[in-house]
C-alpha positions as CSV (number, residue, x, y, z in Angstrom):
1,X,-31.3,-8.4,47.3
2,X,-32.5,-5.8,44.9
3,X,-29.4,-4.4,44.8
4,X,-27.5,-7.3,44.3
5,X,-29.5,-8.4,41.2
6,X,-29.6,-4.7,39.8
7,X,-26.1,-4.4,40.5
8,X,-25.3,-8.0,38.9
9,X,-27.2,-6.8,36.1
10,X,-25.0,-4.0,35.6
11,X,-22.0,-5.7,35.9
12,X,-23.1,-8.5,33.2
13,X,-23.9,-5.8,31.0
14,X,-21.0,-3.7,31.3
15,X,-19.0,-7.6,30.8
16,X,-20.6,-8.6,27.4
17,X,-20.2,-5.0,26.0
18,X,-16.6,-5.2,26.6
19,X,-16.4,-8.4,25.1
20,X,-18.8,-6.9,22.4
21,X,-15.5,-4.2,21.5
22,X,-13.0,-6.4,22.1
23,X,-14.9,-8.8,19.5
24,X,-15.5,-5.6,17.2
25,X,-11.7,-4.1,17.2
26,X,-10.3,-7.7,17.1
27,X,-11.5,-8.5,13.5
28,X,-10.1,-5.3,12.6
29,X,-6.7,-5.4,10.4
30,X,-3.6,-3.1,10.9
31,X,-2.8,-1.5,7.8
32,X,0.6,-0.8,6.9
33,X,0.7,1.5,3.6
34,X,4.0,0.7,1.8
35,X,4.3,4.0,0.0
36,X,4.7,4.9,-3.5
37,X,7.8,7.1,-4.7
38,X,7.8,10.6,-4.0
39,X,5.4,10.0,-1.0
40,X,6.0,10.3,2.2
41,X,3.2,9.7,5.3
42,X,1.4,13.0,4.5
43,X,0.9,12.2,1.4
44,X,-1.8,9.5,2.5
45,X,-3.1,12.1,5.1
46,X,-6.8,11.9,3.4
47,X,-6.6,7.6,3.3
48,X,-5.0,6.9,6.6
49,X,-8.3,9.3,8.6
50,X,-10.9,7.5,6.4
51,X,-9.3,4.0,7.2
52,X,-8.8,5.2,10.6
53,X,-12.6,6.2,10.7
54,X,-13.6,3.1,9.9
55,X,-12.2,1.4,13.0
56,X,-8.4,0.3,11.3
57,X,-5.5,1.0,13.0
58,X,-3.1,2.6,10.5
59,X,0.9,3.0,10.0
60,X,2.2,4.8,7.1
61,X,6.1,4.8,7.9
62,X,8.0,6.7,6.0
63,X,10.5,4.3,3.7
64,X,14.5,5.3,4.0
65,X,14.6,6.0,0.1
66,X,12.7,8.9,0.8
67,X,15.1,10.1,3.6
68,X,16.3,13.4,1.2
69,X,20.0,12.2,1.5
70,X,22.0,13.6,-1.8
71,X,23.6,11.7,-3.3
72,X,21.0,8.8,-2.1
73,X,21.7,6.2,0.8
74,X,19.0,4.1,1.0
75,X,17.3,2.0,-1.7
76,X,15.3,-0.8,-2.4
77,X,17.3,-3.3,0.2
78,X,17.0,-0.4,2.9
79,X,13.5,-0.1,2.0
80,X,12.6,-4.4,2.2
81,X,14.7,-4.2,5.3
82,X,13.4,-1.3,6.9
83,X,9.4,-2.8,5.8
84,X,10.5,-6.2,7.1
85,X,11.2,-5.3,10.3
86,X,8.3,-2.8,10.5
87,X,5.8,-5.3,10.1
88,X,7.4,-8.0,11.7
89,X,7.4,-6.0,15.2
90,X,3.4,-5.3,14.5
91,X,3.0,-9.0,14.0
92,X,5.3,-10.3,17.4
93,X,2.9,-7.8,19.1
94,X,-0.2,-9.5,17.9
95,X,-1.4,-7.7,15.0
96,X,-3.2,-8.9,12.0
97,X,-1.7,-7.1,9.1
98,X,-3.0,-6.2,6.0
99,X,-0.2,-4.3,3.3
100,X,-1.9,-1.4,1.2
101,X,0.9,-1.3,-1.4
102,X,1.1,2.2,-3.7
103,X,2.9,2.1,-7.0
104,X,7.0,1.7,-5.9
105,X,5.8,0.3,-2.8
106,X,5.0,-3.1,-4.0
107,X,8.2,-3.8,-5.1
108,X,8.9,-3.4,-1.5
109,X,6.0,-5.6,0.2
110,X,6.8,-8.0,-2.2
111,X,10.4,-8.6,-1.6
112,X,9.8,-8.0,2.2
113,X,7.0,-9.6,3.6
114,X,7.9,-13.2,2.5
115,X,6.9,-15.7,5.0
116,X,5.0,-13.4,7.0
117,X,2.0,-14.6,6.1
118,X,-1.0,-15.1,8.9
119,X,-3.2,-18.0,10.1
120,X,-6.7,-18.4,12.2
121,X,-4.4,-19.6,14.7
122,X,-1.5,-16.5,14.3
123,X,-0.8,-13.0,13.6
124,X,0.7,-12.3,10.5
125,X,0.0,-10.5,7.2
126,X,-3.4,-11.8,6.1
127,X,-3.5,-10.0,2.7
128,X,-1.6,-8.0,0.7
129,X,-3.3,-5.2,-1.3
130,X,-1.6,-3.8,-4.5
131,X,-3.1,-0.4,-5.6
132,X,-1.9,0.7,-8.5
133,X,1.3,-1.3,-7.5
134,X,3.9,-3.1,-9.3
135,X,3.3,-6.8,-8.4
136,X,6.2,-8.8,-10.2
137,X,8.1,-12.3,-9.4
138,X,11.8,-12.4,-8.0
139,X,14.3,-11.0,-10.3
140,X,12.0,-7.9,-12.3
141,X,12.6,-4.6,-11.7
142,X,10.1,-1.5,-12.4
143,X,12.2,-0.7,-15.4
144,X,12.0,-4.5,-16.5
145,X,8.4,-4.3,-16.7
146,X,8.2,-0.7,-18.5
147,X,11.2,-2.1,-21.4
148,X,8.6,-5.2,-21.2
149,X,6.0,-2.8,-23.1
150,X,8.8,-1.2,-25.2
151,X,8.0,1.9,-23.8
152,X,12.1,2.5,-21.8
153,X,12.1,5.5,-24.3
154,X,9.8,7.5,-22.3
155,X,11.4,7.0,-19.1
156,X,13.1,10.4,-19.5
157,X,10.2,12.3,-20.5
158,X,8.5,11.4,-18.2
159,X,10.9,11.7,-15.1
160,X,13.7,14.1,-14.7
161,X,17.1,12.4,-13.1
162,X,19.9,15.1,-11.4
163,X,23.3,13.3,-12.3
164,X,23.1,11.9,-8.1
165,X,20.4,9.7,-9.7
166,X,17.8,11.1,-7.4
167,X,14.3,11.8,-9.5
168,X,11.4,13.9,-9.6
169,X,8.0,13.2,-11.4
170,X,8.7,15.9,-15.2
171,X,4.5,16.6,-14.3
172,X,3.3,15.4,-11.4
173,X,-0.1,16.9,-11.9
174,X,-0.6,15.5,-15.1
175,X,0.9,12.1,-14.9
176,X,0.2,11.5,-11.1
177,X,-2.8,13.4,-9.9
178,X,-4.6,13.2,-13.4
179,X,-8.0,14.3,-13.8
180,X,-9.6,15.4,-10.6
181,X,-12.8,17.3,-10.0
182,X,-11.0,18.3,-6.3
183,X,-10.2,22.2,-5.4
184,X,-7.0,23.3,-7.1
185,X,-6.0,24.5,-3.5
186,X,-6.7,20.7,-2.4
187,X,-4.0,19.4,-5.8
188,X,-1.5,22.3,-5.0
189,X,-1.2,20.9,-1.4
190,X,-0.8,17.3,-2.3
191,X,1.7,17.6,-4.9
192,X,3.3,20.3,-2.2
193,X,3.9,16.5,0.0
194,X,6.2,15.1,-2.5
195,X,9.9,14.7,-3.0
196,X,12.3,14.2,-4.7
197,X,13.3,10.0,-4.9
198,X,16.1,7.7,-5.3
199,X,15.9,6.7,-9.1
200,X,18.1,3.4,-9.3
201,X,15.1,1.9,-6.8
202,X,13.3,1.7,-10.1
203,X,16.5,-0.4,-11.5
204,X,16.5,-2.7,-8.7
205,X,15.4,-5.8,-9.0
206,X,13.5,-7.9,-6.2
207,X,14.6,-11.5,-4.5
208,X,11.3,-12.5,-3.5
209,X,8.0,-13.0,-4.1
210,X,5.7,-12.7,-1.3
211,X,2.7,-12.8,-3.4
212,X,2.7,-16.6,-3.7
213,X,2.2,-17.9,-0.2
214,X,0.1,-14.5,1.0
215,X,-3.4,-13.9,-0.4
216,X,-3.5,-10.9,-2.6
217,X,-5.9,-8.5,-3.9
218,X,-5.2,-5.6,-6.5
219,X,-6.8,-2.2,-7.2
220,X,-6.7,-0.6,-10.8
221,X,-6.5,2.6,-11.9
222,X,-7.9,2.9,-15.4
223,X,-6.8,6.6,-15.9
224,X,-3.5,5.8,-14.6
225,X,-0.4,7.4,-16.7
226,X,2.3,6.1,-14.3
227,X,1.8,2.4,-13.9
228,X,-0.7,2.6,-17.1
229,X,-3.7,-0.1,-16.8
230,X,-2.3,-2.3,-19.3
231,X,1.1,-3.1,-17.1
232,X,-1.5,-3.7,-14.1
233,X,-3.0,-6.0,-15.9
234,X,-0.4,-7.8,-16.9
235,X,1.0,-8.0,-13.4
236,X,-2.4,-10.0,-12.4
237,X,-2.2,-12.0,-14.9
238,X,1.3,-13.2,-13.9
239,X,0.0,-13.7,-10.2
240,X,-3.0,-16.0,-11.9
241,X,-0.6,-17.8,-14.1
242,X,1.3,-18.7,-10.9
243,X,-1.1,-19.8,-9.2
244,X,-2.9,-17.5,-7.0
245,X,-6.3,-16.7,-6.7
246,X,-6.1,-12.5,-7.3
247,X,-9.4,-10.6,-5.8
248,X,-9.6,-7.1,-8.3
249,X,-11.2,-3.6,-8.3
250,X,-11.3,-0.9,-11.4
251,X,-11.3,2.9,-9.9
252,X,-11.6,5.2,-12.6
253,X,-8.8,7.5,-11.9
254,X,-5.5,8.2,-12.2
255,X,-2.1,7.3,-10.2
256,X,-3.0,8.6,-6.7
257,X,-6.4,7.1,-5.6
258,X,-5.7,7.5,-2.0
259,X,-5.7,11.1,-2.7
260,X,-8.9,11.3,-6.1
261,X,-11.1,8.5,-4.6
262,X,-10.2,8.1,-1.4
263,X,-13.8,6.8,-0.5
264,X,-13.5,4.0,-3.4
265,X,-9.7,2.8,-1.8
266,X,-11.5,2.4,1.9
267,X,-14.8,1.0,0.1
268,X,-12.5,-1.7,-1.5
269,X,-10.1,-2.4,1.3
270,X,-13.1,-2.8,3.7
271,X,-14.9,-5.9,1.1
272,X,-11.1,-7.8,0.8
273,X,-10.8,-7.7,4.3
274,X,-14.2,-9.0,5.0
275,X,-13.6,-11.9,2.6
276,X,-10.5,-12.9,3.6
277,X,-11.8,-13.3,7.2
């Protein structure tokens, strides 16, 4: 009778901790990171192990504008396409999904996860995240927003086109890395991840707007001289004039937090996704 009662005990035990993980890893979102331009999956190396530590399960696939084809076949449709059906296989497999959206990559969230939103009775997208991330309304393009701040001039200063129209950042370590207290060896490697980009993706314009009917939250950069602070700001602003409630964070630092404040990115992603529980 002992036994029985010592080996119930066990077995109850071993039950309610299970239930206890299950609980645990249930209320923890898959995040997709929509990547910026120029990056591919191993450029968020450092981000997707410190989101991964914290108990997230994380996909970083690699968008098909980035596929090195020359001249270029892929843009922004094959990117929204490619995204779209990404996520839309995590959520008919049950995932929760929150979008981490880099720089180029929220013109892509935004034109692809439209009614992909999530409920407490559903999987879905339950947030999307723009860090540092162009966050704009059906028919803008990234150039629309720059010639918005009458600043088109400096688009060839600051990125070099090859006559195929594919791109490369004119100083990536200035203007995307910025200033950094990280090992030179640690910068060299980094930039080492990125490559060359198809340019007219930053002539596209977008369809939709998934912003409206999905909750949003949006990380600045202060430092940033890419997607300078003042265009981030602006882009919240239109979100709030539309409507929408927009949760935000300041990291001082420039274009690539997932890479110069990594711990700041999880510390922020962690506190929208406990909110929007």
């Amino acid at each position: 009778m002992l036994f029985a009662r010592v080996g119930f005990s066990i077995l109850h035990a071993l039950f309610f901790s299970l239930i206890t993980v299950k609980a645990m890893s249930a209320h923890k979102s898959t995040i997709v990171i929509i990547s910026g331009a120029w990056h591919v999956p191993e450029s968020y190396s450092q981000l997707t192990k410190s989101l991964e530590k914290a108990g997230h399960e994380v996909h970083v696939p690699r968008l098909p504008s980035m596929n090195g084809a020359r001249p270029p076949t892929a843009n922004l449709e094959s990117d929204t396409q490619f995204i779209r059906d990404f996520v839309k296989g995590l959520v008919e497999r049950g995932h929760t999904v929150a979008a981490l959206m880099h720089s180029y990559g929220g013109q892509v969230g935004t034109n692809a996860l439209y009614d992909l939103g999530s409920n407490k009775k559903s999987a879905g997208v339950s947030q999307l995240i723009y860090m540092t991330a162009f966050a704009q309304e059906a028919g803008w393009s990234m150039i629309d927003k720059v010639e918005e701040f009458g600043q088109g001039d400096l688009i060839p200063l600051a990125f070099d086109f090859a006559d195929d129209k594919t791109v490369v950042s004119r100083d990536p370590k200035t203007l995307l890395v910025g200033n950094t207290t990280l090992p030179e060896s640690d910068v060299d490697a980094y930039l080492h991840t990125l490559a060359r980009w198809n340019g007219q993706c930053m002539y596209d314009r977008i369809t939709k707007t998934a912003w409206k009917d999905i909750p949003v939250s949006y990380i600045h950069t202060t430092q940033d001289m890419t997607v300078p602070f003042d265009y981030q700001k602006s882009m919240v602003e239109i979100m709030r004039k539309a409507g929408r409630e927009v949760q935000t964070f300041e990291v001082e630092t420039g274009h690539c937090p997932n890479f110069t404040a990594t711990s700041a990115i999880v510390k922020a992603v962690e506190e929208i996704l406990a909110r929007s529980k």
